[in-house]
C-alpha positions as CSV (number, residue, x, y, z in Angstrom):
1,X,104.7,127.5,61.8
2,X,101.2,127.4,60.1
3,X,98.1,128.5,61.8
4,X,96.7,125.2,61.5
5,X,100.2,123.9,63.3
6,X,100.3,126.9,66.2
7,X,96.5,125.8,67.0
8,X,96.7,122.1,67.2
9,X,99.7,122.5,69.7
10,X,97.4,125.2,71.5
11,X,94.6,122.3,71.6
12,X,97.1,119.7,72.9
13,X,98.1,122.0,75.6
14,X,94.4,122.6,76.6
15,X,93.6,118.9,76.5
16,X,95.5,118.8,79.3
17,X,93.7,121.0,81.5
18,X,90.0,119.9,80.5
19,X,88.1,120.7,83.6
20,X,86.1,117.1,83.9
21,X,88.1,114.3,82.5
22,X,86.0,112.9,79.1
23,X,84.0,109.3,78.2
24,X,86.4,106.3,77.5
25,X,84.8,107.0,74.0
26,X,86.0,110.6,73.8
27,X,89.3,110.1,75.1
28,X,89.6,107.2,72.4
29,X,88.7,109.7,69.5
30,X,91.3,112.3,71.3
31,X,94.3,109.7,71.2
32,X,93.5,108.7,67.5
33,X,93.2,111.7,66.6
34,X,96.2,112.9,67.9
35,X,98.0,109.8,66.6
36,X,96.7,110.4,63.2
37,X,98.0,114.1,63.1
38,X,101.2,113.2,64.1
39,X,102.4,109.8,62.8
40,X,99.9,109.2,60.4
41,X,98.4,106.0,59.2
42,X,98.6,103.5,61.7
43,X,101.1,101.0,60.6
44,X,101.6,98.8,64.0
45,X,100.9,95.5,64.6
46,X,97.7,95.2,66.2
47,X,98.1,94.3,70.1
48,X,96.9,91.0,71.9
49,X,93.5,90.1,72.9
50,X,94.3,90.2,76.5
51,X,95.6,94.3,76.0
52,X,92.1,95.4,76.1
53,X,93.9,98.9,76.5
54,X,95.8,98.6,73.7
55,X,93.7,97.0,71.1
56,X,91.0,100.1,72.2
57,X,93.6,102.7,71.2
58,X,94.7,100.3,68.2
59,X,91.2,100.0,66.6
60,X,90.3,103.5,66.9
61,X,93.1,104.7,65.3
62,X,92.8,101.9,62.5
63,X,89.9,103.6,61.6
64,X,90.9,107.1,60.7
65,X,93.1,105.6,58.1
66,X,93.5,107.9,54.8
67,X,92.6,111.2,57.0
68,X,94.7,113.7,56.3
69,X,97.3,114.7,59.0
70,X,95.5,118.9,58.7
71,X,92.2,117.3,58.7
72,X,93.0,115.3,61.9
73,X,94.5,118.3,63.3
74,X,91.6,120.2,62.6
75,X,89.1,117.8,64.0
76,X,91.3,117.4,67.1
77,X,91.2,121.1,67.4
78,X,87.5,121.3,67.2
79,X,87.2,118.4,69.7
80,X,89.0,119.9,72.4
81,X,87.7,123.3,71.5
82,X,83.9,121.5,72.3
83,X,85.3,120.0,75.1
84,X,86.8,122.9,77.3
């Protein structure tokens, strides 16, 4: 496992135990982020108007399209690094 590898799955076990829960906006960026990292490109059908939830996540994943799965890792890493 790289370094890059052993420190995002350190991150995603920290983002767990963040001692004040972050800003809709933050845990937005945290979700894509982590999406982008780990599936890639987002490639679903975009939700219904009435999943407010959803489309949220949806569109802010839509827009890290073309990041690279390290460089998502890496900017999740510094995210919850900043957070904690």
């Amino acid at each position: 496992m790289s370094d890059l590898n052993a420190a995002f799955e350190a991150a995603v076990a920290n983002s767990k135990n963040l001692s004040e829960r972050p800003d809709n906006a933050t845990l937005l960026k945290i979700y894509a982020l982590y999406k982008q990292a780990t599936v890639g490109d987002n490639t679903e059908k975009k939700p219904s108007f009435s999943d407010m939830v959803g489309r949220a996540k949806w569109d802010a994943w839509e827009k890290l399209k073309g990041t690279e799965a390290d460089a998502a890792k890496q900017q999740y890493i510094d995210l919850i690094t900043e957070l904690s």
